[in-house]
N, C-alpha and C positions, 0 to 999 in steps of 0.2 A: 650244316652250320646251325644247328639246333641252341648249341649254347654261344653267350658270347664273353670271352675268356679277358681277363682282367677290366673288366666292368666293374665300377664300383660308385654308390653315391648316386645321387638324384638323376644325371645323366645318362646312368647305366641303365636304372630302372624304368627312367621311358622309354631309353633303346628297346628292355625287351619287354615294354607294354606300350606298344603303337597306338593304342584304342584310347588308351588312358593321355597320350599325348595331344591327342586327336581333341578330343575332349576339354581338356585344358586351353588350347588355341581358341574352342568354339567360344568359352567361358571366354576367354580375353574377349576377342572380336565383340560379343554380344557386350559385353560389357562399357566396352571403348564406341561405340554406338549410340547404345544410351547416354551416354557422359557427354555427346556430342553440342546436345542441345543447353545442357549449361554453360559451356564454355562462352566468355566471352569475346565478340567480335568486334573488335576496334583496329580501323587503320592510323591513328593515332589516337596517345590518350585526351580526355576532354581535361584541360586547363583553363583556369583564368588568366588573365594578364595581372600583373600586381602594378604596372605602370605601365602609360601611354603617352609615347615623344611623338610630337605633329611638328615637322618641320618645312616652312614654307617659302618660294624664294618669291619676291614678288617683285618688278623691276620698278624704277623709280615710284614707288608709292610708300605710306607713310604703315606705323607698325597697324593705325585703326582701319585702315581702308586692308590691309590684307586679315587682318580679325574680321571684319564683316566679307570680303570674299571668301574666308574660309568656311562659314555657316551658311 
């Protein structure tokens, strides 16, 4: 099985050069390695708030007495 019969196109060509496939992987890998260290690592992105609602229940007391337990 020396040759391989309806091969054709980029596909074909690495089939029958192994080395040169070989080669091309390493080139990914080492590449995608490298590239490692720039990517950003965020488990969410960093946001502002554009608004901040404080809602407080406070039982029989008046709106200034729960304004000063809130601070």
């Amino acid at each position: 099985m020396s040759k391989l019969i309806g091969r054709s196109g980029i596909i074909g060509w690495f089939a029958t050069n192994p080395v040169a496939a070989n080669l091309l992987m390493l080139v990914v890998i080492i590449l995608g390695l490298m590239s490692v260290g720039d990517l950003r690592k965020e488990a969410f992105p960093s946001s502002e708030p554009d608004s901040l609602t404080i809602s407080i229940s406070y039982d029989s007391g008046s709106a200034k007495l729960s304004e000063e337990g809130l601070a």
